[in-house]
Steps between C-alpha positions, in 0.01 A plus 500: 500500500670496838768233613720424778870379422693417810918457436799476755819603454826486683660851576792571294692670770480586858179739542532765764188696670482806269542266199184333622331845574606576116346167348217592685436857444562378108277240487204710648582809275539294158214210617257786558518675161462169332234328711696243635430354907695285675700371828881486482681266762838511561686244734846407579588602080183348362258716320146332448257731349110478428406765233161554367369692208438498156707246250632719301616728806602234725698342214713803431599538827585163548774498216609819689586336781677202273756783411533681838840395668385486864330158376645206393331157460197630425209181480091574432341289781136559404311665267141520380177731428319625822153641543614818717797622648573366824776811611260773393597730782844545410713505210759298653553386920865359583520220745780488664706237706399702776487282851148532504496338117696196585266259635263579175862468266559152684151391512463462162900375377587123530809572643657748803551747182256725301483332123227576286677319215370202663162609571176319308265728383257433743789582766551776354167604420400454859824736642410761322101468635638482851739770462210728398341479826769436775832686382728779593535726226802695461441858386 
């Protein structure tokens, strides 16, 4: 069975560029071998994080993150069965608060500042739609 769990997180420290490249490169490796897709955002210390696979899978890594120190204040936002993966082409893309980014970041936050944690599922839900078709990816 295939679901989708989406979960933010606050970053437990201060995240420098190759940090990201690592979290990245990791995720892909790892997510890859255990059929896992996804999109990872990262702005100004928020993680938000759309992963897609099956339960079991998806479940592990979840309580992998719970025990990872670069996260703290870790929340699931959403999380249900799906009917096919939406992120098929990659095994996970990292959005980044990149200037391009920050009208789609502010577009859907109800404040000047990116928080998921107070994103509806539908808001949520609909990010994550638009951000598969009008993003910049970092690679």
């Amino acid at each position: 069975m295939l679901i989708q769990l989406t979960y933010a997180s606050r970053t437990a420290r201060i995240l420098g560029p190759a940090d990201i490249k690592d979290i990245l490169g990791a995720s892909q490796r790892n997510n890859a071998r255990a059929g896992i897709t996804g999109a990872l955002c990262l702005n100004h210390g928020i993680f938000l994080q759309q992963l897609e696979g099956d339960r079991a899978a998806v479940n592990a890594l979840y309580h992998r993150l719970l025990k990872d120190s670069r996260h703290k204040d870790t929340a699931v936002l959403d999380f249900g069965e799906i009917p096919y993966r939406r992120f098929s082409n990659w095994s996970m893309g990292l959005l980044g608060s990149v200037e391009a980014n920050r009208q789609l970041f502010l577009k859907y936050s109800s404040s000047s500042e990116f928080d998921p944690f107070s994103m509806n599922t539908l808001t949520l839900r609909s990010f994550f739609d638009e951000i598969l078709q009008n993003v910049r990816w970092l690679e």
